[in-house]
C-alpha positions as CSV (number, residue, x, y, z in Angstrom):
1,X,0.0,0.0,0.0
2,X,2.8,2.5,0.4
3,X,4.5,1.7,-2.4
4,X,1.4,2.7,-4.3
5,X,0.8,5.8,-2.4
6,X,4.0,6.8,-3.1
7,X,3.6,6.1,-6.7
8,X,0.8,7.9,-6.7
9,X,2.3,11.9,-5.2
10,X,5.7,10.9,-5.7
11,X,6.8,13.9,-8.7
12,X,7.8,13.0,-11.8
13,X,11.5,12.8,-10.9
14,X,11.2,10.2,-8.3
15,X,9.8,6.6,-8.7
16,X,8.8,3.8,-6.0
17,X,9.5,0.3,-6.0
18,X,9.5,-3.0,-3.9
19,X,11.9,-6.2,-4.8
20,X,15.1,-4.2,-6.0
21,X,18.2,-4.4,-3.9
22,X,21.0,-1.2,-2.8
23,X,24.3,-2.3,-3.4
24,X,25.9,-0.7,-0.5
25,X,29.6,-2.6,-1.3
26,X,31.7,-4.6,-2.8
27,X,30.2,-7.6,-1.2
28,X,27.0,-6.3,0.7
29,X,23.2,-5.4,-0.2
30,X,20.2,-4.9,1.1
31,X,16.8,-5.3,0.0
32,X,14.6,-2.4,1.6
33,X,10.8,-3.5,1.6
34,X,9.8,-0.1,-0.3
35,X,12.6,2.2,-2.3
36,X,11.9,5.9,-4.0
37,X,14.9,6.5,-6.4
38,X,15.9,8.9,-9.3
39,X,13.3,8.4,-12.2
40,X,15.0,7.9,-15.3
41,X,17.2,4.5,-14.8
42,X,16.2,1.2,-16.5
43,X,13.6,-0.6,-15.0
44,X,14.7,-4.1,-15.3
45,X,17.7,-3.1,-12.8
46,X,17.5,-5.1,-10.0
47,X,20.6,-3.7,-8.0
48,X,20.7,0.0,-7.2
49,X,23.6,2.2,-6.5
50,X,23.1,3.9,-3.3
51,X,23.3,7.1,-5.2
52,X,20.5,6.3,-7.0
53,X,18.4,5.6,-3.8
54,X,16.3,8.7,-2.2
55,X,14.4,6.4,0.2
56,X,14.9,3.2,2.0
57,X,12.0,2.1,3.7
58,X,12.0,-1.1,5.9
59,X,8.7,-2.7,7.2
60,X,9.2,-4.2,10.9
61,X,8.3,-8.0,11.4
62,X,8.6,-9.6,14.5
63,X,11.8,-11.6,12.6
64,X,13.4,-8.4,11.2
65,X,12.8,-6.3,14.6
66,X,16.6,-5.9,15.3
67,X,17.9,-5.8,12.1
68,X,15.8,-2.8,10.7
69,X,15.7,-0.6,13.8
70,X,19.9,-1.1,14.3
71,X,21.9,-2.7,11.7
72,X,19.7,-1.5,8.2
73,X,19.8,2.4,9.3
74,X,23.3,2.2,10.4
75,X,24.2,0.8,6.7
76,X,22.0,2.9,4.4
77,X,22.8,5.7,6.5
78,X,26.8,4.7,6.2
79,X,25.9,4.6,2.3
80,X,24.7,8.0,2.0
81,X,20.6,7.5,1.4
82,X,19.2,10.7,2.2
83,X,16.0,9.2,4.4
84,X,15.0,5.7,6.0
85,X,11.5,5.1,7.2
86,X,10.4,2.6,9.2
87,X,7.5,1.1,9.7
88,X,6.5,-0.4,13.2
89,X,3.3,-3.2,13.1
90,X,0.3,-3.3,15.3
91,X,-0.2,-0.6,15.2
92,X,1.2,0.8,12.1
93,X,3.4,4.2,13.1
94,X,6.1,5.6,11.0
95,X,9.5,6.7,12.1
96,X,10.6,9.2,9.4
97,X,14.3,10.4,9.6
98,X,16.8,11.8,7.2
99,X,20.4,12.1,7.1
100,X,21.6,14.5,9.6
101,X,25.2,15.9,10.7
102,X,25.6,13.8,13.9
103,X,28.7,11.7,13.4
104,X,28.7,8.0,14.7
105,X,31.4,6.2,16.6
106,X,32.4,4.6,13.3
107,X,33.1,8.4,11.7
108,X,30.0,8.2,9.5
109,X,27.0,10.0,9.2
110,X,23.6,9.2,11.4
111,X,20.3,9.2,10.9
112,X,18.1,11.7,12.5
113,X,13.9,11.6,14.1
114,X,12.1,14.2,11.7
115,X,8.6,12.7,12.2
116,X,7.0,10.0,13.6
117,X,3.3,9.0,14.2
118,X,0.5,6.4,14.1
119,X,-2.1,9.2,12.5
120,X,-0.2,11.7,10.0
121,X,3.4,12.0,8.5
122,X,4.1,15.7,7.2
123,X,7.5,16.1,5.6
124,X,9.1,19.0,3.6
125,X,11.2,16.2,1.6
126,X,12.2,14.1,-0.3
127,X,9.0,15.8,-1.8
128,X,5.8,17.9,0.2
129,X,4.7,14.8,1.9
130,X,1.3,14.7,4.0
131,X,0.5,10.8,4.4
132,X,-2.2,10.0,6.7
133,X,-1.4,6.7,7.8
134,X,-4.6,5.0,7.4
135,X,-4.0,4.8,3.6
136,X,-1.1,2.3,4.4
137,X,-2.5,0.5,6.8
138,X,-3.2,-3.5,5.8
């Protein structure tokens, strides 16, 4: 359901997507649950270049609980995407946040909080965003 939202007010310049994979290095991906990236780039790619990637967004299961609230933002954020959502479960809330200027223990760049909420997500980017979250909810 977000992935259509998003299709549906993303601009032109941006484009959702589920099932494609960031290649964050030489021996490392990820595969986000929902992605916004640069329009423009063939669609049969199924491995993305961080710099193509606006938006990683990771839904929380109770088998990915650790893995997307710890070790997914700390990699896309170490790759340079520009925001991470995630998505908690029952109920739904989103955690916005976007690349900020705090500096990790590792020397890279952190994510920071911009939004979160169970009823409405308003964001000034990656595009005017006003998501009421009932529209993604299962």
């Amino acid at each position: 359901m977000l992935t259509w939202w998003l299709r549906s007010h993303a601009p032109a310049y941006l484009r959702a997507t589920q099932a494609v994979s960031i290649g964050l290095d030489v021996d490392a991906s990820r595969r986000p649950d929902v992605l916004l990236h640069h329009a423009g780039l063939p669609s049969d790619r199924s491995l993305l270049r961080p710099a193509d990637v606006v938006l990683a967004v990771e839904i929380v299961s109770p088998g990915t609980r650790r893995v997307d609230r710890f070790a997914k933002p700390g990699e896309y954020a170490a790759a340079g995407i520009p925001f991470y959502w995630r998505i908690e479960q029952d109920p739904v809330h989103l955690h916005a946040y976007r690349l900020g200027d705090r500096i990790g223990p590792g020397g890279e760049r952190q994510y920071e909080l911009v939004d979160d909420s169970g009823e409405v997500i308003e964001l000034p980017e990656p595009f005017a965003i006003k998501l009421p979250i009932a529209e993604i909810r299962p």
